[in-house]
C-alpha positions as CSV (number, residue, x, y, z in Angstrom):
1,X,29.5,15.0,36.6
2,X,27.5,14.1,33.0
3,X,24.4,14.9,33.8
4,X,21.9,16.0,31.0
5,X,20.8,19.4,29.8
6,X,17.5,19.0,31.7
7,X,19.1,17.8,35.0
8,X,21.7,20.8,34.9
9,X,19.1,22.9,34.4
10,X,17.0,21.9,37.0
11,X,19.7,22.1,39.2
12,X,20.4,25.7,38.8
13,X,17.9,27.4,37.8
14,X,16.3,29.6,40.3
15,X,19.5,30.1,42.3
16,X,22.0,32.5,42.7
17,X,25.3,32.3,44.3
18,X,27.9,35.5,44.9
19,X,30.9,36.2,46.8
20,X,32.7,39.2,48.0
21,X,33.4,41.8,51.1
22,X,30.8,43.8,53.1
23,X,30.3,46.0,55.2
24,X,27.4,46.4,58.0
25,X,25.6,49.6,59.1
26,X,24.5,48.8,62.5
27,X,22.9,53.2,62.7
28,X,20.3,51.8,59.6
29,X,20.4,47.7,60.6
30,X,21.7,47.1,57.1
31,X,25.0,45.3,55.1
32,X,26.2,45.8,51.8
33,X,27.6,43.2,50.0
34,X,30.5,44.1,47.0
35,X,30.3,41.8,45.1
36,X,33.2,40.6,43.1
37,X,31.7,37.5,41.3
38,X,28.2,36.3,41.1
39,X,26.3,33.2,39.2
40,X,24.3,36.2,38.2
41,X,26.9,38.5,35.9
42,X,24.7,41.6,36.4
43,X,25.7,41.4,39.9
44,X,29.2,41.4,39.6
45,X,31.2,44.6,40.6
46,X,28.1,45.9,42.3
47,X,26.9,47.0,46.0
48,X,24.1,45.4,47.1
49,X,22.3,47.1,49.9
50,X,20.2,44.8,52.3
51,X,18.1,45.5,56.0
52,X,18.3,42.9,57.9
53,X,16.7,42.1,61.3
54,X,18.0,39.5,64.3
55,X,16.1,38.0,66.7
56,X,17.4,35.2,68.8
57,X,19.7,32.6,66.5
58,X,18.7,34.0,63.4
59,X,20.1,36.9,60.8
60,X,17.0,37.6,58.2
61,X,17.5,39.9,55.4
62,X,15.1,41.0,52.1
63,X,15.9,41.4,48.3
64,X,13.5,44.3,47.2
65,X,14.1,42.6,43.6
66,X,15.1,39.6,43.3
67,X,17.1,37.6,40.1
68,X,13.9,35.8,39.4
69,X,11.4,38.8,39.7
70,X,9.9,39.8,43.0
71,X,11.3,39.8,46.8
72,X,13.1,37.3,48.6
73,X,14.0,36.8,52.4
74,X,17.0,35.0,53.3
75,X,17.4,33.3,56.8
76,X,20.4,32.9,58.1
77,X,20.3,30.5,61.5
78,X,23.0,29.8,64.0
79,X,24.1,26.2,64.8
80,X,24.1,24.7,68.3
């Protein structure tokens, strides 16, 4: 719980965490997440629209524009 400036740092930069409601289209195979809070403040009190794909025991969406700059696929796989 003390860690340094450097360690905290290192530990979250480069993620982001959010929480909220959504909804899912199932017509267009995509969910939107309302987001109520986020690590990233922009985010918060915004609809973010996401396709998603599943195949098998896995959910896999894309962010056109992610936090950081560029895209980012998120995998989502089920437990046995």
């Amino acid at each position: 719980m003390e860690g340094t400036p450097e360690e905290n740092k290192s530990v979250v930069q480069g993620m982001i965490a959010h929480f909220g409601r959504y909804s899912v289209n199932e017509a267009d195979r995509t969910f939107t997440f309302q987001v109520e809070n986020s690590s990233f403040p922009n985010w918060e009190g915004t609809a973010q629209k996401r396709p998603f794909t599943i195949t098998a025991d896995q959910l896999k969406y894309s962010v056109a524009a992610a936090s950081g700059g560029g895209s980012g696929e998120v995998v989502w796989k089920r437990v046995k």
